[in-house]
Residue frames as qw, qx, qy, qz and C-alpha x, y, z in Angstrom:
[[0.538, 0.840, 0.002, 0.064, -25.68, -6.14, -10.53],
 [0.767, 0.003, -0.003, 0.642, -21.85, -6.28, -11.35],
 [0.124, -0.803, -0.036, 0.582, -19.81, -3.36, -11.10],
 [0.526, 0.847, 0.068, -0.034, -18.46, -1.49, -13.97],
 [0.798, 0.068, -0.098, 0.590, -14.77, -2.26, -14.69],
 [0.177, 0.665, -0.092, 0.720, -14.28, 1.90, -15.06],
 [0.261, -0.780, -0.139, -0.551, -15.45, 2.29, -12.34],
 [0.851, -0.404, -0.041, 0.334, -12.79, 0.29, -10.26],
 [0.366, 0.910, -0.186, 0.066, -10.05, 2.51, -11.65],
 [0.964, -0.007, 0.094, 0.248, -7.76, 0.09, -12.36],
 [0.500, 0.839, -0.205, 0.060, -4.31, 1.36, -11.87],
 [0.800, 0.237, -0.474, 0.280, -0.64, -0.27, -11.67],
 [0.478, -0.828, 0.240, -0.168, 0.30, -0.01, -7.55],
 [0.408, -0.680, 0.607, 0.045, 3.39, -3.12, -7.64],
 [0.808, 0.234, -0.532, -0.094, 5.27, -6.19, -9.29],
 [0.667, -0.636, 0.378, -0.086, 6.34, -8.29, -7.03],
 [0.621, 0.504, -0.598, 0.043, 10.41, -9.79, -8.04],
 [0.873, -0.471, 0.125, -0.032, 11.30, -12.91, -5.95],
 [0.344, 0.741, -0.537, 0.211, 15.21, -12.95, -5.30],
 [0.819, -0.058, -0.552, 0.145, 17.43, -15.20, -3.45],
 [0.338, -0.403, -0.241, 0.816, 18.68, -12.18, -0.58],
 [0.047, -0.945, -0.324, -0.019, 16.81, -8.75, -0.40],
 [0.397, -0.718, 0.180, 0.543, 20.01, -6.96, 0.66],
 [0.489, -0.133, 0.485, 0.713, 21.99, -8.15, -2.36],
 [0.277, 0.571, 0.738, 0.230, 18.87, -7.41, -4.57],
 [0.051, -0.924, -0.292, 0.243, 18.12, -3.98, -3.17],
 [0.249, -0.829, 0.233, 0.444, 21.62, -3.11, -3.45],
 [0.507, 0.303, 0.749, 0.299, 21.59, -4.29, -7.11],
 [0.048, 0.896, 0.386, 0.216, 18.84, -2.21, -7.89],
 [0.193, -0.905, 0.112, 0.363, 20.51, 1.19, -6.24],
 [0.404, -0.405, 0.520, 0.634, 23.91, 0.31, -8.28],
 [0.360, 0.371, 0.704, 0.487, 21.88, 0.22, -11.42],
 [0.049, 0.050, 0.030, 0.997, 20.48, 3.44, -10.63],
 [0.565, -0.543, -0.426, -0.452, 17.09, 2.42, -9.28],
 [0.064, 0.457, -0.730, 0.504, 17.35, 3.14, -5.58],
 [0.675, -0.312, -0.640, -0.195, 16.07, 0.38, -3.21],
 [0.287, -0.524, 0.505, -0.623, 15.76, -0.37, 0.32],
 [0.587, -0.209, -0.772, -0.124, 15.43, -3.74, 1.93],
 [0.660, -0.477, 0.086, -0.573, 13.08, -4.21, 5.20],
 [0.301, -0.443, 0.651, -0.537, 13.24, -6.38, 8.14],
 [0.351, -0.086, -0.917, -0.168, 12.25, -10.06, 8.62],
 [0.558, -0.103, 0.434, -0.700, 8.85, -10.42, 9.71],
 [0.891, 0.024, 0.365, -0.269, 6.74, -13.77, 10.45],
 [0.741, 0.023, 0.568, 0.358, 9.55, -15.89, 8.10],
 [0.441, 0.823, 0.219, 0.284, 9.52, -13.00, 5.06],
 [0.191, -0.755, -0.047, 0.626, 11.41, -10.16, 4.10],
 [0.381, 0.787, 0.474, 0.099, 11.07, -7.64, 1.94],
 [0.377, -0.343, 0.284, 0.812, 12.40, -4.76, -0.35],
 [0.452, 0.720, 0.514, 0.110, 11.26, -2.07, -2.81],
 [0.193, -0.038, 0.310, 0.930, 12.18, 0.40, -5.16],
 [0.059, -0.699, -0.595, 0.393, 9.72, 2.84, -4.29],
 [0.257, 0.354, 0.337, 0.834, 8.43, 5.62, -7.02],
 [0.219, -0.211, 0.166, -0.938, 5.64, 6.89, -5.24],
 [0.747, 0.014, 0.316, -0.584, 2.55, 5.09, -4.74],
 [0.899, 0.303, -0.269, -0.167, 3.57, 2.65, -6.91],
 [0.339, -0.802, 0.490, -0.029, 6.49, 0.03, -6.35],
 [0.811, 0.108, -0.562, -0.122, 8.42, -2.76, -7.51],
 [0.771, -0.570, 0.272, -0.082, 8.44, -5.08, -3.96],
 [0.288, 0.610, -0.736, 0.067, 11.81, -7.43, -3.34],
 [0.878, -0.166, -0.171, -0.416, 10.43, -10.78, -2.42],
 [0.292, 0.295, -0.893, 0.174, 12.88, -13.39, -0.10],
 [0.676, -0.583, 0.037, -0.450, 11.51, -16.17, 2.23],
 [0.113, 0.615, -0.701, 0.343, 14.05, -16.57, 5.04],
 [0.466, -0.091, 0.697, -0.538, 11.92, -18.66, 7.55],
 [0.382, -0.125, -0.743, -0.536, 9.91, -21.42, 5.36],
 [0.347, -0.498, -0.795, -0.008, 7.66, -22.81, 8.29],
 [0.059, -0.388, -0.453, 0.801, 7.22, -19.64, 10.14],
 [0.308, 0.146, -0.252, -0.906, 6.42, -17.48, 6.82],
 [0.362, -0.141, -0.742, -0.547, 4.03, -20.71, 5.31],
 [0.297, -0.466, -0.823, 0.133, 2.11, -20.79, 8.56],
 [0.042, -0.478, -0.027, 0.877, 1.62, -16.78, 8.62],
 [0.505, 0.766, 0.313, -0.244, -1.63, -15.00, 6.54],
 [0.177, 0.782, -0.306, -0.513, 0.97, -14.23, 4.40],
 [0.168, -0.344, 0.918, 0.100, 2.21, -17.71, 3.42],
 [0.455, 0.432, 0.732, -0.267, -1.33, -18.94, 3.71],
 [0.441, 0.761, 0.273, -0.391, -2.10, -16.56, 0.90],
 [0.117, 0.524, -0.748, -0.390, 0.94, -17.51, -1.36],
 [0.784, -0.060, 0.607, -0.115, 0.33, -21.26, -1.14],
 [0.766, 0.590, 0.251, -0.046, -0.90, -21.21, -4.80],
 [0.520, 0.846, -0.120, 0.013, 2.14, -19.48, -5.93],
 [0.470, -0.722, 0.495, 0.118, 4.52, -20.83, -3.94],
 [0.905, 0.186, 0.323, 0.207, 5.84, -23.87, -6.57],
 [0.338, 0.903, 0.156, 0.213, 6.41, -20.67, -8.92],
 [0.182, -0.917, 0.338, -0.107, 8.13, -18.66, -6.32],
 [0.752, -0.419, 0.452, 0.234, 10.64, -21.79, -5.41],
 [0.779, 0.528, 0.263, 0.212, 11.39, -21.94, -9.13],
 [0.172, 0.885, -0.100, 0.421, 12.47, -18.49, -9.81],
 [0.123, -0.897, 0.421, -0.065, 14.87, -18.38, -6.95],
 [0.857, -0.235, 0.424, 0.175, 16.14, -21.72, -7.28],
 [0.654, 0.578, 0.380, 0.306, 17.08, -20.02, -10.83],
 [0.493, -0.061, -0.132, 0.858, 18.68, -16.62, -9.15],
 [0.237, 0.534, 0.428, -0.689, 14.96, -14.70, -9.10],
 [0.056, 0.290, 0.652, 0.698, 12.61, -13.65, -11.59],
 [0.361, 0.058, 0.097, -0.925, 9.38, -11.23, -11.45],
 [0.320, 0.154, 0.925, -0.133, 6.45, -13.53, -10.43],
 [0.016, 0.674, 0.688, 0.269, 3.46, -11.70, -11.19],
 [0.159, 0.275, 0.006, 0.948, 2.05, -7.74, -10.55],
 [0.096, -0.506, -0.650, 0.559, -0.66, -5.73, -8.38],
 [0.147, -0.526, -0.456, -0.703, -3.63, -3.72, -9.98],
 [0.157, -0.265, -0.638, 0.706, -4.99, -1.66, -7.54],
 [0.266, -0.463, -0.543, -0.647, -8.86, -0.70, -7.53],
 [0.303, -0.459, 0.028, -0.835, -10.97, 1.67, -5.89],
 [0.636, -0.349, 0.479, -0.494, -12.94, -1.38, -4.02],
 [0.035, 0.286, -0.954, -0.087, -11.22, -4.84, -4.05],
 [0.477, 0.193, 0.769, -0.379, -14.95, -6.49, -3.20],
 [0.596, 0.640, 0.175, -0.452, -16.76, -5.14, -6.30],
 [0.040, 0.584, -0.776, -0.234, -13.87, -6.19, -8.19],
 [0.283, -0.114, 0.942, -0.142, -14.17, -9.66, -6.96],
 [0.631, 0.391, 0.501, -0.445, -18.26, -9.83, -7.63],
 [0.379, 0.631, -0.355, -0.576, -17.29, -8.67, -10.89],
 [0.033, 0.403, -0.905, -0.130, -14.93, -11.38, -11.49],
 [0.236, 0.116, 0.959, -0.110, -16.74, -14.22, -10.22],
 [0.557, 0.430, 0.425, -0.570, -19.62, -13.34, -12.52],
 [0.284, 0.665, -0.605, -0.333, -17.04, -13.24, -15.03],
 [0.953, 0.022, -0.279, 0.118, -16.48, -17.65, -14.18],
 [0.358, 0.626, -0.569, 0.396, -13.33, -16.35, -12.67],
 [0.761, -0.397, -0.417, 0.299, -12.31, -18.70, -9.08],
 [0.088, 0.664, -0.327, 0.667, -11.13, -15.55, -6.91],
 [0.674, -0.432, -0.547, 0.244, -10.26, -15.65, -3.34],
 [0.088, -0.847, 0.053, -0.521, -11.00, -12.36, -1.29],
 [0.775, -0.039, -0.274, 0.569, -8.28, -11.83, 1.62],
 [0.160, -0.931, 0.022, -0.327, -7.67, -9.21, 4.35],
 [0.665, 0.195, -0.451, 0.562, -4.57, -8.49, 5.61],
 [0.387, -0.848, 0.003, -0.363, -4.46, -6.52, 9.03],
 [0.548, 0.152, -0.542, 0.619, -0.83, -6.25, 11.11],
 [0.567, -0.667, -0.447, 0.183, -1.40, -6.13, 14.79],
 [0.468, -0.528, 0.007, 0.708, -0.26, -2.60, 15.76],
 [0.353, 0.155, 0.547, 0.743, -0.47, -1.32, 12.15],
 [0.234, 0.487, 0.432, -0.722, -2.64, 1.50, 11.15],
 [0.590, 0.339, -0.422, -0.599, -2.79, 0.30, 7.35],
 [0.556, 0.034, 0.829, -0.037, -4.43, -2.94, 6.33],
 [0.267, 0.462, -0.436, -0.725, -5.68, -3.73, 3.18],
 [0.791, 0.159, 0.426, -0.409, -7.66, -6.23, 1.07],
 [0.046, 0.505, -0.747, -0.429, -6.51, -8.43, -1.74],
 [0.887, 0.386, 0.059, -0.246, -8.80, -10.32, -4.74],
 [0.234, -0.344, 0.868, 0.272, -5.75, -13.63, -5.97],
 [0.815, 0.143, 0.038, -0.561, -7.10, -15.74, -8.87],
 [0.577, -0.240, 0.779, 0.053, -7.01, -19.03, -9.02],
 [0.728, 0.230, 0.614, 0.201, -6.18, -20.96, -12.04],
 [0.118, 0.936, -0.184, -0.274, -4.81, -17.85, -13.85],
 [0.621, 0.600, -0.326, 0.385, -1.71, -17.30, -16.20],
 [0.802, -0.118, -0.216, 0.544, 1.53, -17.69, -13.84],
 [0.259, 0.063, -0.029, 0.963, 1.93, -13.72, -14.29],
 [0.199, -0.695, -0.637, -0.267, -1.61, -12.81, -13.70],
 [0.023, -0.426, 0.311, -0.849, -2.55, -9.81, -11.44],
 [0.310, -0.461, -0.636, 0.535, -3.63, -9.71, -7.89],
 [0.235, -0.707, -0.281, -0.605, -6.10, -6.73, -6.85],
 [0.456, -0.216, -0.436, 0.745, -5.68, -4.34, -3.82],
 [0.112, -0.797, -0.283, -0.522, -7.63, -2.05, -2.11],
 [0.427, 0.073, -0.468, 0.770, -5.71, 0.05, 1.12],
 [0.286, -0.897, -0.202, -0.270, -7.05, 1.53, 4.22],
 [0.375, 0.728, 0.251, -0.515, -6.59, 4.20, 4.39],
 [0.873, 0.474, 0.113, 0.039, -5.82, 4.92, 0.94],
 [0.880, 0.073, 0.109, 0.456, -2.74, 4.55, -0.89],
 [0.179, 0.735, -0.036, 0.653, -2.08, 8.31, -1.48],
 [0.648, -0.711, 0.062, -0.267, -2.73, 8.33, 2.35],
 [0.979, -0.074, 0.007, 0.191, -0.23, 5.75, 2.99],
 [0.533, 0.612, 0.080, 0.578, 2.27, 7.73, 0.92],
 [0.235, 0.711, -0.081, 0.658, 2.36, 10.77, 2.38],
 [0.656, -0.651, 0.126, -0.361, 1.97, 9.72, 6.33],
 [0.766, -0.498, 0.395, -0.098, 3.82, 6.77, 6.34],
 [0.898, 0.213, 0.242, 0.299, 5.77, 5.81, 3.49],
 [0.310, 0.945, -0.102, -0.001, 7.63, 9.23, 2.49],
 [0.022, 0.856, -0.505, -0.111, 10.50, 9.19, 3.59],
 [0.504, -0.278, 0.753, 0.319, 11.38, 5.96, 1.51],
 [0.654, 0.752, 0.056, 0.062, 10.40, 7.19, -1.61],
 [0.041, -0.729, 0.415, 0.543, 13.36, 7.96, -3.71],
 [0.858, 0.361, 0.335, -0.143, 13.22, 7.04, -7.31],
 [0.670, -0.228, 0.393, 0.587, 15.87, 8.18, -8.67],
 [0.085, 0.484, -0.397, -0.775, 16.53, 9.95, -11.88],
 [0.200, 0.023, -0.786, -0.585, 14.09, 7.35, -14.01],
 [0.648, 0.068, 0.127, -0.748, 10.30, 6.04, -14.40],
 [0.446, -0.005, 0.894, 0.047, 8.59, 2.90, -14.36],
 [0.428, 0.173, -0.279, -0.842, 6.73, 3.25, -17.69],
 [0.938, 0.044, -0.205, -0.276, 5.56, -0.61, -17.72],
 [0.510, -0.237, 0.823, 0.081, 6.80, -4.24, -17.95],
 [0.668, 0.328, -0.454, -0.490, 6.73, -6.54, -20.56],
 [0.701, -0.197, 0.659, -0.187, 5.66, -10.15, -20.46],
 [0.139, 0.449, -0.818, -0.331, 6.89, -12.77, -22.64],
 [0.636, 0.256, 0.627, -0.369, 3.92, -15.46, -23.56],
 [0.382, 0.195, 0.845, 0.321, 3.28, -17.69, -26.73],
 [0.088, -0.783, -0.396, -0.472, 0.05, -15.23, -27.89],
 [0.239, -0.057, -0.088, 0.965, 1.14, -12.15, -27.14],
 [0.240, -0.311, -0.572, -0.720, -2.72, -11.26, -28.89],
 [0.637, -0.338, -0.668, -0.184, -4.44, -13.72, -26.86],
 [0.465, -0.367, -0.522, 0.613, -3.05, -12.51, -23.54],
 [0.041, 0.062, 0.051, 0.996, -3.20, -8.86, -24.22],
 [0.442, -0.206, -0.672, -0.557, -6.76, -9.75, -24.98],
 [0.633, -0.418, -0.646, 0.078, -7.65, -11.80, -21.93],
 [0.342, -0.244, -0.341, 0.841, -5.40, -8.89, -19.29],
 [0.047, -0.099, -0.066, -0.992, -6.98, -5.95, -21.10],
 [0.593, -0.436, -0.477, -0.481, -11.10, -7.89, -20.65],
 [0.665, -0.366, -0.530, 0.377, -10.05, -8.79, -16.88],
 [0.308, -0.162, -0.157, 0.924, -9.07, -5.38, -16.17],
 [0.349, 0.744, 0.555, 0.132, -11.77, -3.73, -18.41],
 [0.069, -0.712, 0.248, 0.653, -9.40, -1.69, -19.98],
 [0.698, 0.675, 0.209, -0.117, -9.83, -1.64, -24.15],
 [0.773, -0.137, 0.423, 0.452, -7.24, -2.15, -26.38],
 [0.299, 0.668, -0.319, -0.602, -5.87, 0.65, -29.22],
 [0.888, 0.380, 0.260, 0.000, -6.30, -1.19, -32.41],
 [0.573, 0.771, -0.229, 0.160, -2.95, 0.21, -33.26],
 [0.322, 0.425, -0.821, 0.203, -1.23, -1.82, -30.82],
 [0.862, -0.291, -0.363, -0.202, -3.52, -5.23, -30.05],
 [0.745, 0.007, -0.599, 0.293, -0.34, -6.23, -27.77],
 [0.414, 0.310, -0.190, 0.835, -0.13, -3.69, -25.59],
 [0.341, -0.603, -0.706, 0.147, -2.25, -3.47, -22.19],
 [0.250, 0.409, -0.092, 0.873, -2.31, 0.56, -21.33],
 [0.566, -0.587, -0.503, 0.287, -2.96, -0.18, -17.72],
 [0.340, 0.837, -0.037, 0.426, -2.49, 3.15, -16.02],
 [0.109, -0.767, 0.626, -0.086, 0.94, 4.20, -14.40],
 [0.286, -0.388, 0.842, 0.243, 2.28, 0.83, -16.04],
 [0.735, 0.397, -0.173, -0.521, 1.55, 0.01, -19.05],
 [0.689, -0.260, 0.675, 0.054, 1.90, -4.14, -19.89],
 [0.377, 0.614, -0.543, -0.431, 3.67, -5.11, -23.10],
 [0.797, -0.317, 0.512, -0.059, 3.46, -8.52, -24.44],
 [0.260, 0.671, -0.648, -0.251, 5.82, -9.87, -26.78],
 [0.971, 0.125, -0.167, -0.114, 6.11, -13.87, -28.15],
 [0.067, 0.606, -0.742, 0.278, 7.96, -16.09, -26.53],
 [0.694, -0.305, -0.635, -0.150, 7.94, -19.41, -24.52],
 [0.023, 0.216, -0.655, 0.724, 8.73, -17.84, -20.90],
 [0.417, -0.638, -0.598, -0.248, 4.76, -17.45, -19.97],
 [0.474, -0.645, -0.335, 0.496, 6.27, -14.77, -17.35],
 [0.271, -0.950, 0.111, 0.108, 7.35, -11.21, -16.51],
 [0.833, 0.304, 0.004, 0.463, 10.57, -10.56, -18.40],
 [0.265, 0.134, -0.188, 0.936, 11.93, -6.89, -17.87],
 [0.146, -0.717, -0.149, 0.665, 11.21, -3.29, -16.37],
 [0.522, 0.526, 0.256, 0.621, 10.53, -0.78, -18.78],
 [0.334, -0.615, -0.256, 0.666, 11.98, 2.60, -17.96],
 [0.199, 0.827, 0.151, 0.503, 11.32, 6.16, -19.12],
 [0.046, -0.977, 0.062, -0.199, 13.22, 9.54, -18.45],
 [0.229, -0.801, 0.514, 0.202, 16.69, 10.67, -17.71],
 [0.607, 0.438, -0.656, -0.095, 18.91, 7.81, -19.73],
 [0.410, -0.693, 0.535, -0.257, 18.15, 4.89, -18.50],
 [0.413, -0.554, 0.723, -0.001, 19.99, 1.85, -17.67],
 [0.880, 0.167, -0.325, -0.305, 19.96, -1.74, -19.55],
 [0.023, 0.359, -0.873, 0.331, 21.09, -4.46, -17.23],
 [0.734, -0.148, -0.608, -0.263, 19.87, -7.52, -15.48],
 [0.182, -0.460, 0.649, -0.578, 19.17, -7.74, -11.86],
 [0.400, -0.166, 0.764, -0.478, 18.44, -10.83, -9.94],
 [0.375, 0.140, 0.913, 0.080, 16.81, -12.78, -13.42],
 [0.011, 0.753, 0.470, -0.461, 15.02, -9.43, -14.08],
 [0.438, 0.509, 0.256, 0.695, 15.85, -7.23, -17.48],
 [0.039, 0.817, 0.188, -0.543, 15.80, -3.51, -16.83],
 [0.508, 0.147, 0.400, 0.748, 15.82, -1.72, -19.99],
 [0.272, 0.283, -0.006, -0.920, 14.33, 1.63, -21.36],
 [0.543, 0.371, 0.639, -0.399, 11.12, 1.64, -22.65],
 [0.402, 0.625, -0.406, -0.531, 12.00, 2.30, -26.41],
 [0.212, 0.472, -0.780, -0.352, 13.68, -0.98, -26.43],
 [0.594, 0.144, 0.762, -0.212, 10.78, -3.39, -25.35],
 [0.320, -0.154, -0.777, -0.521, 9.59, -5.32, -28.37],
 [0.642, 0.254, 0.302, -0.658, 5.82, -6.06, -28.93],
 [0.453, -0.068, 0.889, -0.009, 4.60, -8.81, -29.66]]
């Protein structure tokens, strides 16, 4: 028997923005009034995030191509790597986003009963005391979500080992918005993959929770901006990336 979508409680945990330098990127993001931090090169990667709390948006470089593409991490890009070479060969852009659910397996079953092609993935750093599990589909929109389930959990994670690089700053991630020919048709397809329902008083408009996904017509087929809520914020472009308040996203 499949699981029940509710019962995965499906809610926004990261986007992930590939840039051409983490440093410059992070320190982008802080001048714009989102504060970042960029991380250390491990296995041919490194990384950065503007950390809100459990949630995050990651900073995405790879410094090392044959170290990172022969690393579980690389292995598990493959598919997206064409994507990723694009966007920074362009000055970065927001590949695609992370939906975190209660148990990444039941997820999966779900899926693949669904016709979906999913590949189920455990990550586990030698020395680490978090690992974590991760549902990727294959043959998906270009901005699709990835699925994540943390041990221990993510609230765990948070408050043991991530605190003291929270700082969000003075503003909220309220969503993103993706730019896609059928704004309908996607909204549709994100909101039945998720098994979250749709307000008939706004078909476009995916109300994933802590990030809601906005689509809007266009011919990107990708991740266009950041929408922000509270204190007054910013409208700028970082690294290929819109940031704007969330009043001004259009719907599609």
């Amino acid at each position: 028997m499949s699981t029940e979508p509710s019962l995965e409680s499906p809610e926004f945990d990261h986007l992930l923005h590939c840039v051409p330098d983490v440093e410059t990127a992070a320190r982008a993001y802080s001048e714009t009034g989102l504060p970042a931090h960029a991380n250390p090169e491990h296995l041919g990667y490194r990384n950065g995030a503007w950390r809100l709390d459990t949630r995050y948006v990651e900073l995405s470089s790879v410094v090392d191509r044959p170290a990172f593409l022969t690393s579980p991490y690389g292995r598990a890009m493959r598919g997206w790597q064409p994507r990723y070479d694009e966007l920074v060969a362009r000055g970065g852009g927001a590949l695609n986003f992370c939906v975190h659910v209660q148990d990444v397996g039941a997820t999966t079953r779900r899926l693949r009963g669904q016709g979906h092609d999913v590949e189920l993935l455990t990550f586990a750093r030698e020395g680490s005391p978090v690992s974590f599990r991760e549902a990727i589909l294959k043959g998906a929109p270009p901005w699709a979500p990835f699925f994540i389930t943390y041990t221990p959990d993510r609230q765990t994670i948070l408050t043991k080992y991530s605190a003291g690089r929270v700082n969000r700053g003075a503003h909220d991630l309220a969503g993103f918005e993706i730019e896609t020919p059928d704004p309908l048709g996607s909204a549709a397809w994100l909101g039945k993959l998720l098994g979250i329902p749709l307000a008939e008083s706004s078909p476009s408009v995916v109300p994933l929770p802590l990030g809601q996904v906005r689509f809007t017509a266009g011919p990107a087929d990708a991740i266009t901006a950041l929408l922000l809520s509270e204190g007054s914020p910013p409208t700028a472009t970082i690294s290929g990336l819109a940031v704007r308040p969330e009043e001004t996203g259009a719907t599609g």
